[in-house]
N, C-alpha and C positions, 0 to 999 in steps of 0.2 A: 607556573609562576604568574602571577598579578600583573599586569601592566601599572606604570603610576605614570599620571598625566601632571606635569608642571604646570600647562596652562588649560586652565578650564574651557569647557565649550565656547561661553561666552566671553571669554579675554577680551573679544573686540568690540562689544558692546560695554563691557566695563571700562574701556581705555576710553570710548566714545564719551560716556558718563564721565568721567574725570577730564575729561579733557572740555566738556563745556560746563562744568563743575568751576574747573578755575575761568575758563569764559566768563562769567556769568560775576565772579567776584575780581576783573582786573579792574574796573573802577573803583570798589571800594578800596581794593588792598593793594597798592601797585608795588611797595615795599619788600615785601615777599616775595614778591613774585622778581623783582629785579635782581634782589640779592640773590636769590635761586637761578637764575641764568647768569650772573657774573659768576659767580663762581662755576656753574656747568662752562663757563669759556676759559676758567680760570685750567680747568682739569687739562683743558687742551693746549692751554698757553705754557704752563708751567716746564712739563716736560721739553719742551720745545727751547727753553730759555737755561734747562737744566744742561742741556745735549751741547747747544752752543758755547757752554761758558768750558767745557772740555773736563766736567766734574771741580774746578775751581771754586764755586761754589757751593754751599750745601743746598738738600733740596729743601728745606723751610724758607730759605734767604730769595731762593727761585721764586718758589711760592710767594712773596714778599713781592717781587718785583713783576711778577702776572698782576697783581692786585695794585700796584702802583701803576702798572702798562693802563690797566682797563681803569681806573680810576680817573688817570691824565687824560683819555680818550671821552669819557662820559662829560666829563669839564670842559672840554674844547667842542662836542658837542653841542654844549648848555649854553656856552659863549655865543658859539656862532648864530643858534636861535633868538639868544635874545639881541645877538648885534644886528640882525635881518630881520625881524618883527617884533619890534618893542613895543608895538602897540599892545599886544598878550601880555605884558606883565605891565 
């Protein structure tokens, strides 16, 4: 019987290559690249918010309220940089 390999020899020089792939474009595109990690926190927040409400709520609504959590967070953020260095904007 055949062996089959999932990940190829060079997996880790391809992860390398992508990984300074997006390096290389986070000045032009920071957009993508943010809404792709909020929602990767989102995967982790959700459940977690799903668990606490003791199934009460459904999980879209969970999902709803990860993206309002991380949303309020990036704003109060934004806030606080421009309230301590307003010379940058």
């Amino acid at each position: 019987m055949k062996r089959v390999e999932f990940l190829g020899r060079d997996w880790l020089i391809e992860a390398i290559a992508a990984i300074s792939f997006v390096w290389e474009r986070w000045r032009k595109q920071q957009l993508p690249l943010v809404t792709f990690v909020s929602l990767c926190l989102n995967l982790l927040l959700a459940p977690a918010i799903y668990a606490a409400t003791d199934g009460t709520l459904e999980r879209k609504y969970a999902w709803a309220v990860g993206v309002l959590i991380l949303l309020t967070l990036a704003l109060a953020l934004y806030l606080f940089v421009v309230v301590f260095q307003p010379e940058r904007f």
